[in-house]
Each structure stands twice: as C-alpha cells, then as structure tokens.
C-alpha positions in Angstrom: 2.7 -11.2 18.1 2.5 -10.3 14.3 5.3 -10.2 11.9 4.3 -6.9 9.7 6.2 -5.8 6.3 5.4 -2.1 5.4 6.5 -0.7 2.0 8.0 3.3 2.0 8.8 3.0 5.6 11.5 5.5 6.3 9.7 8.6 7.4 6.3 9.5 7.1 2.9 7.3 8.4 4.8 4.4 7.1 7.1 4.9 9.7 4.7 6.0 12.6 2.8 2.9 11.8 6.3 0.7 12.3 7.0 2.7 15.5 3.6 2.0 16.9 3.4 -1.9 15.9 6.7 -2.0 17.6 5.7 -0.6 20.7 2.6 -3.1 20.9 5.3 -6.1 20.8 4.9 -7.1 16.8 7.7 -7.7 14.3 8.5 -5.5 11.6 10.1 -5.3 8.1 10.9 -1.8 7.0 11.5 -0.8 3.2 13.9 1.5 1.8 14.5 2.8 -1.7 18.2 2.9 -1.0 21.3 1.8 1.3 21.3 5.3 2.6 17.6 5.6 3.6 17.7 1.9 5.4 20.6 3.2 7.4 18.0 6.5 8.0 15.3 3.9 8.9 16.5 1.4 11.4 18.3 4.6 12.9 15.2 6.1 13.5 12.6 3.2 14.2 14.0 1.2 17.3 13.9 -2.3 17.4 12.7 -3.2 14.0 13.6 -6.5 12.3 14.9 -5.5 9.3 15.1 -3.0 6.3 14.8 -4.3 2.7 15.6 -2.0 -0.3 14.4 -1.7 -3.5 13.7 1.4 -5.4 9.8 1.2 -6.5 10.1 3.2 -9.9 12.1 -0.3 -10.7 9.6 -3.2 -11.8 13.0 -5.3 -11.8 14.1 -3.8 -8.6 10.3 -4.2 -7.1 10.1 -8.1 -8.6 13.6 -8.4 -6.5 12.1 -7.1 -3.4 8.9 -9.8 -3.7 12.1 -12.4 -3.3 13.6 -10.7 -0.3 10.1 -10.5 1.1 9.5 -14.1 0.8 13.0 -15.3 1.8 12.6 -14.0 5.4 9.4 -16.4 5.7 5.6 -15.9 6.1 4.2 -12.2 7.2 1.0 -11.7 9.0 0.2 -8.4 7.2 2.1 -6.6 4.7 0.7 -3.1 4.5 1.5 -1.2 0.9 2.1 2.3 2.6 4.9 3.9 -0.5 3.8 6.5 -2.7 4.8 9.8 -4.2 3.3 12.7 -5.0 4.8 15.5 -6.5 6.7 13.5 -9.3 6.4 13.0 -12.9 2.8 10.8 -14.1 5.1 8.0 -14.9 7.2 7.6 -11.5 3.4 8.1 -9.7 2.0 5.1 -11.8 5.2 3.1 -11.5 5.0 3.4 -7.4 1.8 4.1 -6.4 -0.3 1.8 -9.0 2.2 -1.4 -10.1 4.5 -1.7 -7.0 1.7 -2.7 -5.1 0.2 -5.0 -7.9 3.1 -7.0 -8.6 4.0 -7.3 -4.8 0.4 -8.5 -4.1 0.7 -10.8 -6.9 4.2 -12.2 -5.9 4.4 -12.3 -2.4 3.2 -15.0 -0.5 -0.5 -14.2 0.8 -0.4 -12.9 4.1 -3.9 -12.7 6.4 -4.0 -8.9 6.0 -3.3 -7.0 3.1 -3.4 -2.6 3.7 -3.4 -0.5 0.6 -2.8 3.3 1.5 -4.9 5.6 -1.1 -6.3 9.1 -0.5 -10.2 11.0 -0.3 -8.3 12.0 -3.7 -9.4 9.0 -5.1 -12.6 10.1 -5.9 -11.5 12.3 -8.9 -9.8 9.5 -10.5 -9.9 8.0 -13.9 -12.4 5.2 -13.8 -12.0 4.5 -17.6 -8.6 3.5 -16.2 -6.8 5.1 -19.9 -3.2 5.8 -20.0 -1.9 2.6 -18.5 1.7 2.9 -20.0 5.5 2.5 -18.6 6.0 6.1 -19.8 2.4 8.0 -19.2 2.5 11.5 -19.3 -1.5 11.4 -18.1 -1.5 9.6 -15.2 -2.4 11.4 -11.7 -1.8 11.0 -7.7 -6.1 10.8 -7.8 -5.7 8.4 -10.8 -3.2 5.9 -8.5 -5.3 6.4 -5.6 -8.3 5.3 -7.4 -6.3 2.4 -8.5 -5.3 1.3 -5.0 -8.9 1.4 -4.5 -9.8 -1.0 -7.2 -6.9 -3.8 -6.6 -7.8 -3.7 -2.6 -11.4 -4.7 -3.5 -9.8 -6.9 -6.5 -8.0 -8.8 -3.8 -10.7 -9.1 -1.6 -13.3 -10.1 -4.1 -10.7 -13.2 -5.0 -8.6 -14.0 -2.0 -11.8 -14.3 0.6 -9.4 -15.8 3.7 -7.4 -12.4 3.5 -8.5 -9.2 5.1 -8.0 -7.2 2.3 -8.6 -3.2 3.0 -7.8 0.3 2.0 -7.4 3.1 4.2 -7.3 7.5 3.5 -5.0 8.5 6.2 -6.6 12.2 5.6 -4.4 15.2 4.4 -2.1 15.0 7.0 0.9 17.0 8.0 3.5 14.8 6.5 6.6 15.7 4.1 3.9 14.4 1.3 1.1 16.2 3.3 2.6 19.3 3.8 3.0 21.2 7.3 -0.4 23.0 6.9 -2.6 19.5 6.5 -5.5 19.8 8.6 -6.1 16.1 9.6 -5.3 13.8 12.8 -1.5 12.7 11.8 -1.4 10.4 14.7 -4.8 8.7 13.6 -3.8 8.2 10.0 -1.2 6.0 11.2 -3.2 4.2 13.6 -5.7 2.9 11.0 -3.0 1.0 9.1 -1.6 -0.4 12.1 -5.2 -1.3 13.3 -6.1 -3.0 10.4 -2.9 -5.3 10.5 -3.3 -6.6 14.2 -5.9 -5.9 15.4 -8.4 -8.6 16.7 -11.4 -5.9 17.1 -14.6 -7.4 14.7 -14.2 -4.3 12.8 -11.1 -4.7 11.7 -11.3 -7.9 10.9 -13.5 -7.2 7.7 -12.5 -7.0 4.0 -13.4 -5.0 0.7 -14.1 -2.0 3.1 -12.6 1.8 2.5 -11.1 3.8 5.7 -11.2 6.6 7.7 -9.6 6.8 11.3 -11.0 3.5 12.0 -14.0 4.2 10.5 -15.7 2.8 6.9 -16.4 5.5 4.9 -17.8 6.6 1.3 -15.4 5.6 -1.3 -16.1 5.9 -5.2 -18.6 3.0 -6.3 -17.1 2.0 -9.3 -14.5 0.6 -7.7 -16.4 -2.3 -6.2 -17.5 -3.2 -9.9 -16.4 -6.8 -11.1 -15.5 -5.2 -14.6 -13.6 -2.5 -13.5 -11.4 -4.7 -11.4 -10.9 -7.2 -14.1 -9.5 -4.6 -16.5 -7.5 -3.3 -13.9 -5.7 -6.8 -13.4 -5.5 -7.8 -17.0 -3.5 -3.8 -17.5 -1.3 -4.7 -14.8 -0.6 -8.1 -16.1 0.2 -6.6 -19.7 2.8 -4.2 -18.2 4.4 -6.6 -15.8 4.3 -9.5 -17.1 2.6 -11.2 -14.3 -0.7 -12.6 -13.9 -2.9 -12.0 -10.7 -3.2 -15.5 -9.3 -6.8 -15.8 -8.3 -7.1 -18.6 -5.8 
C-alpha cells in the first residue's frame, strides 16, 4: 500500500486519480483551495485520508501547505495534478509553474514525483521570458512547458526518484471542456500508474506521457541549460533554492 498526496484534487482527473488509488487499497491526501471545496472533496472521494487546503495563487499559502504535507509524515508519491486555464497570465504562472516548484523543493522527497502538463507544451516559451509575480505574458502552453522542464530538472538531480510528466490529452473535464476528444478515464490512469505501479515501465524517470505510453515531448526541455535557468527564476521569485542532492 502507497500513501499518495495529489495537489487540485477536488474534481477533475485529480480527483479520478484519488478515486482510483483508493479503490486499489492506497492512501490518499487530497488538496483543496478552500474550507468549502475540502468539504466538496472528501464528500465526493470515499475513503480518503485527508484534505489539505491552501489556495495555490498564494506562495505564502503554498509554502504553508509544504508544512502540512510534511507534518502528516513521508508520502510514496506526491503527484502535482492543480492547474488553471482560463485565468489571468499571472494566476496561471503562480499555479501552474511555482506551486509545483516550491512544493518540489520543500517537501520531503518522495519515490515518485507526477507533474501534470499538456501536448500544449510544445508551443511554449523556451527562452523562458516573463518570469514575474505580476506577468501579463505568460501562457497555459508557457506553464506547461515549464512543468516539462522542472520534471526533467528533478530527475536529472534527484536519480533515486521516479520523476515524470504526463499529457492526460484534451479531455472532457470542467478545464477540458465537454467536447474534448480524448480517453478521460485514461488520462487519469496514467497518473495513478505512474505513482504505484510496480510495472518496469513505470518505474522510469525523465520520460513524457501519454496513456501509459512515452511520447514526443519538446527537446529543449531535456537541455541542462534550460533547466538550470528555470531553477535559478524560480529561486529568485520564491526565495527558495532547489536543493540538488
């Protein structure tokens, strides 16, 4: 049995993925933004462990949730499911680009680490400009990209934790929309998969995924320089270093 903690876990794949881990017998942490959502959350996913809450758009309220986290203990796999899309450039960056980074950085390493980004990724920003608390320029394709690079950051410097990204697809979510064409069922699945699974391909890191498959993902994001510019932005913003061993 695992013990997983999945960020943006109310609804969604966050929450399919805490539905299905919970069915195979694991543990699971959900995450809320607020009192009212948690209470939405452990209504509607059966039998998890816990909710934590912390509004992401917060790098206060997100450094707060790291200490929640690592109060209830040691978690197999934490899988960094949260993001928005139709918001304003800087909420998108705030969530979807340095929640993940300075939970990474601050909670205590885990064997699997999940980073949920999007075939969007591709038209990203790989100059990586705009990296401000108030950005006006920064897009979903821009985070994605991001979520790319700090997965295979991660990897490239923490080599005893799988460390992956997954593209659930264009699913029929409340993000996706109701006319997505992709598998919803199967963009859920490959998170889970990745956290607990014992399957050899699973149990890689620095890969991109697709339904339980590796795919394509942009190139420059496997490039040493690129990821180190990426962690020293974070770090200016934050405050917090990327510890690297």
């Amino acid at each position: 049995m695992a013990r997983i903690f999945i960020t943006g876990s109310t609804d969604g794949l966050g929450q399919m993925a805490a539905t299905l881990l919970i069915g195979q017998g694991h543990q699971v942490v959900l995450h809320a933004r607020n009192k009212e959502r948690g209470d939405y959350a452990l209504k509607n996913v059966p039998g998890a462990e816990n909710v934590l809450l912390a509004d992401l758009t917060s790098i206060s309220e997100t450094k707060k949730l790291a200490e929640d986290i690592n109060a209830l203990g040691t978690f197999d796999a934490v899988i960094h499911n949260a993001g928005v899309y139709r918001a304003a450039s800087h909420t998108i960056f705030t969530v979807n680009t340095l929640a993940p980074y300075i939970l990474t950085c601050l909670i205590k390493k885990p064997k699997r680490l999940i980073y949920l980004s999007s075939g969007l990724h591709s038209s990203g920003n790989i100059d990586l400009k705009h990296f401000d608390l108030n950005t006006k320029q920064i897009s979903y394709s821009d985070s994605k990209l991001h979520n790319v690079i700090l997965s295979m950051a991660v990897a490239r410097h923490w080599p005893t934790v799988y460390t992956n990204a997954v593209n659930p697809g264009w699913v029929p979510t409340k993000m996706g929309g109701i006319g997505a064409p992709d598998n919803l069922d199967q963009g859920a699945e490959t998170q889970a998969w990745l956290a607990v699974s014992n399957d050899v391909h699973a149990k890689v890191s620095g890969r991109y995924f697709f339904h339980r498959r590796e795919a394509q993902y942009r190139v420059e994001a496997a490039d040493i320089l690129v990821q180190e510019k990426f962690l020293a932005l974070c770090q200016q913003l934050t405050g917090i270093p990327f510890p690297k061993n």
